[in-house]
N, C-alpha and C positions, 0 to 999 in steps of 0.2 A: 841853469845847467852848469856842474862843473867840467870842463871840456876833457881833464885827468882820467875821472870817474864815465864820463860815456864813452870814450876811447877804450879804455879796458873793458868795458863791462859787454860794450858793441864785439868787441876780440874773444872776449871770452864766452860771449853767446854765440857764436861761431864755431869756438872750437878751434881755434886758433891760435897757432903762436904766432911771440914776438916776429920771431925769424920771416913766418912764412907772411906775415902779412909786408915785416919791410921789404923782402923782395918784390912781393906786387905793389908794392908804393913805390922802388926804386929808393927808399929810405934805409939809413943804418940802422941796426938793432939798439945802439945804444942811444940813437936820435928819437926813437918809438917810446923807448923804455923811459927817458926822460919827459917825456911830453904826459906819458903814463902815470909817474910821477909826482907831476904839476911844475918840474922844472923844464927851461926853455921858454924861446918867445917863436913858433912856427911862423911858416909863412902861411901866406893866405895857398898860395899855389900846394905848398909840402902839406895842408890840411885836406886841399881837395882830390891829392891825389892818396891819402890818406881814409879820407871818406871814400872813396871808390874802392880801393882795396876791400871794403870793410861790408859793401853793398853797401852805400847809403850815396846819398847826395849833399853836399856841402852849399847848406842858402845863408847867407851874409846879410842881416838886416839891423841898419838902424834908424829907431825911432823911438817917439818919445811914448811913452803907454801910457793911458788912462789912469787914473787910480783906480785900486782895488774898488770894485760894488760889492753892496751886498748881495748883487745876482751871481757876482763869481765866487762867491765863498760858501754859499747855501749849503746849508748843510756837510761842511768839513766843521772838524770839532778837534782837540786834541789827540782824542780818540776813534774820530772818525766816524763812530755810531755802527763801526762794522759788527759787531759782538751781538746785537741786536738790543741796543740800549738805542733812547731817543737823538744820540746823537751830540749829544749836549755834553763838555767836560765836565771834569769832577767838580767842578766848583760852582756849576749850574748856568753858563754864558756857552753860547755855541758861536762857530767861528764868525759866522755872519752878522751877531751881535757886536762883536769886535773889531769888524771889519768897517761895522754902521760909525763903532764908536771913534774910528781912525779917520772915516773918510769925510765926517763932519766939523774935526778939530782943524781952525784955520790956524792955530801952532804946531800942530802936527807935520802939516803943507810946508811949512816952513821951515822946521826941524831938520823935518827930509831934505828939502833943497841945500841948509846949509850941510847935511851931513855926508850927502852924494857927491855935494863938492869940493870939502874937502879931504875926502878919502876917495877920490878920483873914482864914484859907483857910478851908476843908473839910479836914477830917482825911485826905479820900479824896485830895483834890485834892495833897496833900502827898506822901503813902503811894506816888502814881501817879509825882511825879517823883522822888523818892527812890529807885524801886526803875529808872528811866531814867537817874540819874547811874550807878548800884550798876553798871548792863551795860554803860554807856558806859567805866564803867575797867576791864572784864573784858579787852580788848584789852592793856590797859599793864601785866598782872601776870605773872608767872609763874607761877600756880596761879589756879584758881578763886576767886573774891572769899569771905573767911570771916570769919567773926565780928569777928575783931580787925579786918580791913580793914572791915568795918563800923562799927563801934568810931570808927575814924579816921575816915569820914566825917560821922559825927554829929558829932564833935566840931569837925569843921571849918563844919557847919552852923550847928551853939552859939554859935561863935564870928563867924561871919561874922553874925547874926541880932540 
């Protein structure tokens, strides 16, 4: 979740301004606007009253997540399969294949770990776009993405990080 993007979007399914919600937060307009943004570092407290303003509840959790399964990816596809296709992207691998393919690479595991630490992420948070570049090149291959195209993307992570 980008917290910018549900901030406004939580405002703006309301119906709501800027104004009217930083007087129910007790926040400045220009404090709102920036958080709006993606600039600022909030507090925990200016968030929850923030969230209340906005109808919501502000929960603070951390932990470490499971890797992706292939039971949490079943059937997500590039395309989603909403259109009434099988589900499957254009290059014939569905997300759950990909996800099979990420969550059995013990360099994968390890990619992640170094990648999350040093660009200060969540292991998850990594795990989630790695396995969204993996379906994004399912279209430009001619076969299902496999180990070694794997392989090649980490290495291109390595290097770019």
């Amino acid at each position: 979740m980008e917290l910018s993007a549900e901030l406004r979007d939580r405002r703006k399914a309301a119906g709501r301004t800027i104004a009217s919600v930083a007087v129910d937060a007790g926040l400045s307009v220009p404090y709102i606007a920036n958080l709006e943004n993606g600039r600022g570092n909030p507090t925990l407290s200016a968030l929850s009253r923030l969230a209340t303003a906005l109808g919501a509840h502000l929960q603070v959790t951390l932990e470490d997540d499971p890797p992706l399964s292939t039971d949490a990816t079943a059937g997500t596809s590039v395309d989603g399969g909403s259109d009434g296709t099988s589900g499957r992207a254009p290059g014939g691998t569905s997300g759950a294949a990909s996800a099979a393919l990420l969550a059995t690479s013990p360099r994968a595991t390890k990619v992640i770990a170094t990648l999350a630490s040093s660009q200060g992420r969540t292991r998850r948070s990594v795990e989630r776009q790695l396995l969204t570049a993996l379906e994004a090149l399912t279209p430009l291959l001619p076969t299902p993405p496999t180990e070694t195209d794997l392989n090649r993307l980490l290495d291109l992570l390595l290097l770019a990080d």
